[in-house]
Structures are given as structure tokens and as C-alpha cells.
FIMI-252229 format. One record per residue (C-alpha): x, y, z; residue in three letters; residue number from 1. Coordinates in nm, 2 decimals, always signed. Example, Ala and Ser with C-alpha at 12.3 -4.5 7.8 and 13.67 -1.06 7.14 Angstrom:
       xx       yy       zz   resn   resi
    +1.23    -0.45    +0.78    ALA      1
    +1.37    -0.11    +0.71    SER      2
***
This chain:
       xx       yy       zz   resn   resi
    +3.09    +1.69    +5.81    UNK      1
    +3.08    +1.30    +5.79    UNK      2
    +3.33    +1.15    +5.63    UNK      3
    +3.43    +0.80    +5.72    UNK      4
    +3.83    +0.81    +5.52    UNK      5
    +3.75    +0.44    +5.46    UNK      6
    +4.06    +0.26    +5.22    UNK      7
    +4.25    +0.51    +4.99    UNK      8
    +4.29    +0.25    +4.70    UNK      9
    +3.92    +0.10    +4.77    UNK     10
    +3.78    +0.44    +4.78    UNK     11
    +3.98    +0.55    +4.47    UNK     12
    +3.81    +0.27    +4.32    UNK     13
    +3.47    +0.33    +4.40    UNK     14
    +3.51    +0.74    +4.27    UNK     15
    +3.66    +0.61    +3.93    UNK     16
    +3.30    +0.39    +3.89    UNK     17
    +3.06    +0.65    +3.99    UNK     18
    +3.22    +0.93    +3.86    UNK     19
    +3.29    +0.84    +3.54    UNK     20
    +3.25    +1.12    +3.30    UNK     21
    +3.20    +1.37    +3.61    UNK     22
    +3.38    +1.67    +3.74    UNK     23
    +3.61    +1.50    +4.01    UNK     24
    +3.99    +1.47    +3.95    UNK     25
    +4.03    +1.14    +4.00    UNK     26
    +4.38    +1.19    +3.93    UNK     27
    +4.42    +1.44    +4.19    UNK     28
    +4.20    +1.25    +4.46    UNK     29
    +4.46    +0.95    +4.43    UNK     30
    +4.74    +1.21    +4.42    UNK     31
    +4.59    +1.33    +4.79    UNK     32
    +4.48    +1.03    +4.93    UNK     33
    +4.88    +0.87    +4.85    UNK     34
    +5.09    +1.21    +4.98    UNK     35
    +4.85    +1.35    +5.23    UNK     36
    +4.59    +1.10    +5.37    UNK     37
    +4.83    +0.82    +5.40    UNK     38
    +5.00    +0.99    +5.63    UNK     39
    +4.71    +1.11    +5.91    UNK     40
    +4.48    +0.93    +6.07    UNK     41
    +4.18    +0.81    +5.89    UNK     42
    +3.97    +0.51    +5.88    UNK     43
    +4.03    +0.21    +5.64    UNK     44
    +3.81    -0.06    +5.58    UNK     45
    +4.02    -0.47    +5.62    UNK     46
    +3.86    -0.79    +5.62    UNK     47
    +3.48    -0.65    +5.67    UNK     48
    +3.62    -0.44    +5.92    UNK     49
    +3.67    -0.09    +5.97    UNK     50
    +4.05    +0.01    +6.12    UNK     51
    +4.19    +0.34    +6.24    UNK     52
    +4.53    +0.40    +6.06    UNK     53
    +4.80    +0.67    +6.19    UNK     54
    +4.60    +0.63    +6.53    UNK     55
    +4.70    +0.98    +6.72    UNK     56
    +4.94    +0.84    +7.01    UNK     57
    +4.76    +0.86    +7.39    UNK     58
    +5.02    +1.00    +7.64    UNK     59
    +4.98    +0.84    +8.02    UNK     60
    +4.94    +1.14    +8.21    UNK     61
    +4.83    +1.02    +8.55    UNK     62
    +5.15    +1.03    +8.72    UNK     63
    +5.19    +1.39    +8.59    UNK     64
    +4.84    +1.46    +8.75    UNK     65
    +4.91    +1.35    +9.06    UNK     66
    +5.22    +1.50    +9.10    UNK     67
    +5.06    +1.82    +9.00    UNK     68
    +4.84    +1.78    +9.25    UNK     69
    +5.04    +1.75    +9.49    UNK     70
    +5.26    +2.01    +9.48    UNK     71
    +5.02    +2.28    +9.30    UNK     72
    +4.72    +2.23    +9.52    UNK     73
    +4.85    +2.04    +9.82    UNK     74
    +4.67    +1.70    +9.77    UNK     75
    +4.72    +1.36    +9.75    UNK     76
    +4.58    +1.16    +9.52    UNK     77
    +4.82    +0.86    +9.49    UNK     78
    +4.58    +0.62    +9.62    UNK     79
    +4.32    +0.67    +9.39    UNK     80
    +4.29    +0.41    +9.16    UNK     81
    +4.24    +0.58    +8.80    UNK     82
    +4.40    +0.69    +8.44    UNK     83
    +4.40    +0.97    +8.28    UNK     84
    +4.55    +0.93    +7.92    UNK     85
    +4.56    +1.32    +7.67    UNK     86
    +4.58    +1.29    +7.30    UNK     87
    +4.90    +1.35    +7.17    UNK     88
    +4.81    +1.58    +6.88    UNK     89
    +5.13    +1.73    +6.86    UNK     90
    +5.26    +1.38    +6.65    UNK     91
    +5.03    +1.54    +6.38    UNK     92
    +5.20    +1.60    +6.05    UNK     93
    +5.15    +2.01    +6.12    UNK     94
    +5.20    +1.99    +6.49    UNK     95
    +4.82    +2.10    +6.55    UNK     96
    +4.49    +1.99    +6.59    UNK     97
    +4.35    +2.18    +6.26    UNK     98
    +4.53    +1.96    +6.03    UNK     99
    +4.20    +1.74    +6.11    UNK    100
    +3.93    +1.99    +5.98    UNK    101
    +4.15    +2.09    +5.67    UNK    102
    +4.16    +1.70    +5.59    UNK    103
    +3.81    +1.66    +5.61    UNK    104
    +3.72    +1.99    +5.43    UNK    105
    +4.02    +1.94    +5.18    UNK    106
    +3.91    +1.54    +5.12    UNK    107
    +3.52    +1.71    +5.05    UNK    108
    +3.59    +1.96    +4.85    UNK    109
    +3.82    +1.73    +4.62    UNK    110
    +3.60    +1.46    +4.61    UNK    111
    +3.31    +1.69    +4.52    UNK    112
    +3.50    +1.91    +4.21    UNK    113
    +3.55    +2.21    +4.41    UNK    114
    +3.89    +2.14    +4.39    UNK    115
    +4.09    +2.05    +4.11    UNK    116
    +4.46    +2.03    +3.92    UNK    117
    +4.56    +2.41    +3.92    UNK    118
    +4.29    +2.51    +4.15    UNK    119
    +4.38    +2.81    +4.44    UNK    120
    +4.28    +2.81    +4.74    UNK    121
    +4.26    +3.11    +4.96    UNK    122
    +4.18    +3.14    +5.31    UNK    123
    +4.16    +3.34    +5.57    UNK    124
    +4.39    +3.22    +5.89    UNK    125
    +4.56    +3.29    +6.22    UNK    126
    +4.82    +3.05    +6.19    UNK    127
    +4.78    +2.66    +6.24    UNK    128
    +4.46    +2.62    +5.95    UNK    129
    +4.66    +2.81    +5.68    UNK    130
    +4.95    +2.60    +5.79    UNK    131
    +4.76    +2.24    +5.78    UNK    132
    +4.68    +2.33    +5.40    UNK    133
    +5.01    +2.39    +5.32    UNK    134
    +4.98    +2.03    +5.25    UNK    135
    +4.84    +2.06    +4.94    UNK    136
    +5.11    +2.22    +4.79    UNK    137
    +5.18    +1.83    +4.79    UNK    138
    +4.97    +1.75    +4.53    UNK    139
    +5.01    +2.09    +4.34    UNK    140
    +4.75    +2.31    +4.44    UNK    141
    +4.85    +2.65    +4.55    UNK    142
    +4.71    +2.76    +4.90    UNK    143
    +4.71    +3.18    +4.95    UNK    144
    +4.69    +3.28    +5.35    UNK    145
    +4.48    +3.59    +5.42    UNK    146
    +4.71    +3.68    +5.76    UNK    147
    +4.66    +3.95    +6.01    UNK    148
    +4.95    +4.16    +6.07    UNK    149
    +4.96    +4.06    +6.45    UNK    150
    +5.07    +3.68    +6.36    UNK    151
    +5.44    +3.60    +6.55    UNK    152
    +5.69    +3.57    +6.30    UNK    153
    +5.69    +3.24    +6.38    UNK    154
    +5.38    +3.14    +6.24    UNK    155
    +5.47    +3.34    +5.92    UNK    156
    +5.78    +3.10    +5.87    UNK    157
    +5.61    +2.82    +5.92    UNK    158
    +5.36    +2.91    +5.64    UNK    159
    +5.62    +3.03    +5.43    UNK    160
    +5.82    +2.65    +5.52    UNK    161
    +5.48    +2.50    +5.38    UNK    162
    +5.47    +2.65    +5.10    UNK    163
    +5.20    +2.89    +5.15    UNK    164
    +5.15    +3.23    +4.94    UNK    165
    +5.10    +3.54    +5.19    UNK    166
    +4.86    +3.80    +5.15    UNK    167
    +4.94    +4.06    +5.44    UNK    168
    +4.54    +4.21    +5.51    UNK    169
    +4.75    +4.51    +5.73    UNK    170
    +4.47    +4.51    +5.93    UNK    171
    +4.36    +4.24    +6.23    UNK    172
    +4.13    +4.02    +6.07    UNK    173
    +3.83    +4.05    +6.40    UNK    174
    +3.76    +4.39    +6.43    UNK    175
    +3.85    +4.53    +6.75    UNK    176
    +3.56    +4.56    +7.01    UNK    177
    +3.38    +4.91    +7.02    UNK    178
    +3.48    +5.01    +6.65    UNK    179
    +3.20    +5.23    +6.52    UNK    180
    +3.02    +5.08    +6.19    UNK    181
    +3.16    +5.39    +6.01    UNK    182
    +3.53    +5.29    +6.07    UNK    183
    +3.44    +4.95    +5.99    UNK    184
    +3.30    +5.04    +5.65    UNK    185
    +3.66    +5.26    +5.60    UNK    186
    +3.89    +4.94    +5.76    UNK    187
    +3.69    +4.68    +5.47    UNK    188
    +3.73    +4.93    +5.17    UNK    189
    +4.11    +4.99    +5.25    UNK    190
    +4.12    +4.60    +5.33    UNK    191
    +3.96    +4.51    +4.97    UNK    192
    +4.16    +4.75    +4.80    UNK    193
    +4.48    +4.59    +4.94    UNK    194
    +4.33    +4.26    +4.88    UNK    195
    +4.24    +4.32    +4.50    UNK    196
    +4.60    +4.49    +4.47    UNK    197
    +4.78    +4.16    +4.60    UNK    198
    +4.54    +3.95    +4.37    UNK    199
    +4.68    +4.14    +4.09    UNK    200
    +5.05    +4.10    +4.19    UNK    201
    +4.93    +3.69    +4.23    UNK    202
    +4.85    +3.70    +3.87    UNK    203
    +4.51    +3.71    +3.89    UNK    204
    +4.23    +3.90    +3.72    UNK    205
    +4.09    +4.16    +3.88    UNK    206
    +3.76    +4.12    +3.67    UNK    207
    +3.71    +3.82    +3.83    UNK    208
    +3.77    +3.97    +4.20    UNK    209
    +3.55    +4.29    +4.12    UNK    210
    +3.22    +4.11    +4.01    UNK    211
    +3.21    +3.92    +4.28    UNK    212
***
């Protein structure tokens, strides 16, 4: 997905002229790009040129390396002349890599109408995607995590720190290998049954869950 993140408050401006009378909550797009984007890294455009702002930290890890290998595999690299520099994507604001794709996809989907003021959003995780959009409990829009019953309890608390609604499946959300089709068919009816039950308790329609 291209998408360049260029100045919150330039690109703010340019949605309020070209979507005038559209479908995009403007209101909520400034609302994301002020609490969320401001605070990851993204492109912004100064002076003609383009920045990165929030630049993920490099970590020097060339010492580490060659002490590593050294010690691990029994050789010596200390006169080689290089650098070897890792991406620090633990500075992150959710501690993990996904919070990059749920950004992107979170950005799109705002800046496209798919997501709006009072808008749910309901996806399927094992643990660091559902917890990246916690963050848009930030701007008001409530995030529901389909979960496998195998997640640590860790990961559970850290969803429920972020603000994200749990819907247990009670099942492991791959299929394990070998599993005849006819157990499949029986593991995704008792999995939709639970699923529309938990909508229900959620407050939503199950009308709306059954036609589709």
C-alpha cells in the first residue's frame, strides 16, 4: 500500500478541499493524524522537502557481532573493517513491528470513509496487530480482537491495557494440520455460533451478522 504520511496539518488541508461534501471524517482524520500519527514515524513534507519524523532509532550492533562471533563460533572478526547497525523497533509506540501496517491500513481506510466516528473495527489477531489498533481507541473508535484461545496471558493484558474488546473464538484460529474437511465444517459452525453469540452480547444485531 503506498502511502507517503506527508504533513498532518498540510495533508489535513488538502482532504478538507477535495473532499468537501464527501464521505471522509475530516474531523476524525485530524483527530488520528494529532493522537496517533504524530507520534510514529511518517514522512512530512518542509521547505520542498520531504523529512522522516519519529525516525525508528538504529542500534550499533557490530561490537555485539563480533563478540558473538567469537565466543559462539570461534572466530575473529575484529579486524574487519564494517557496521552493522539493527532497527530498533522496540521504541515503537506498541513495542512491535505491526504497529506500521495497522498505521498504513488504519490512515487508508480513514482517509477513504471506511472508517468513521462510531465505527468498529473487528479483527482477527495473534497478538501484536490487535494490539497496534488499540490505538484507535484514541480517537474513539472501538477495536474488537477475534483471539485464539492459545494466546499467553500476556498478550491478553496487553490488549485489554489498550483498550481492546475480546472475542474468545475457543478454537485456534489456523486449523491444525491433517484436520479432515468434515471437522473443519463442524470447528467453523460451532466457531460462528460463538461468534454471532458474542456479537449479540457486544450489542450488536444479529440480522446484520446472519445476512452476511
Amino acid at each position: 500500500m503506498k502511502n507517503h504520511f506527508k504533513s498532518p496539518k498540510l495533508a489535513l488541508k488538502l482532504f478538507n478541499h477535495m473532499t468537501e461534501g464527501s464521505d471522509i471524517d475530516t474531523a476524525l482524520l485530524e483527530k488520528f493524524e494529532k493522537e496517533v500519527l504524530s507520534q510514529v514515524p511518517h514522512r512530512e513534507e518542509r521547505d520542498g522537502k520531504v523529512e522522516i519524523v519519529n525516525a525508528t532509532p538504529l542500534i550499533d550492533l557490530t561490537d555485539d557481532l563480533k563478540e558473538c562471533a567469537k565466543t559462539v563460533y570461534d572466530v575473529d572478526i575484529n579486524d574487519k573493517d564494517f557496521k552493522i547497525y539493527g532497527k530498533f523497533d522496540g521504541t515503537l509506540l506498541t513495542g512491535s513491528i505491526k504497529l506500521r501496517p495497522a498505521i498504513n491500513i488504519i490512515h487508508d481506510a480513514i482517509t477513504t470513509g471506511k472508517i468513521k466516528t462510531g465505527t468498529t473495527v473487528i479483527e482477527a489477531t495473534s497478538g501484536n496487530f490487535g494490539i497496534a489498533l488499540g490505538l484507535l481507541s484514541k480517537i474513539g473508535v472501538t477495536a474488537i480482537a477475534l483471539v485464539s484461545r492459545k494466546l499467553q496471558e500476556g498478550v491478553f493484558k496487553e490488549l485489554r491495557n489498550g483498550n481492546v474488546r475480546i472475542m474468545d473464538l475457543d478454537m485456534d484460529i489456523c486449523p491444525a494440520p491433517g484436520m479432515e474437511d468434515k471437522q473443519d465444517a463442524l470447528v467453523a459452525k460451532a466457531t460462528a455460533a460463538n461468534i454471532r453469540s458474542q456479537l449479540i452480547e457486544l450489542g450488536f444485531e444479529p440480522e446484520t451478522y446472519d445476512s452476511n
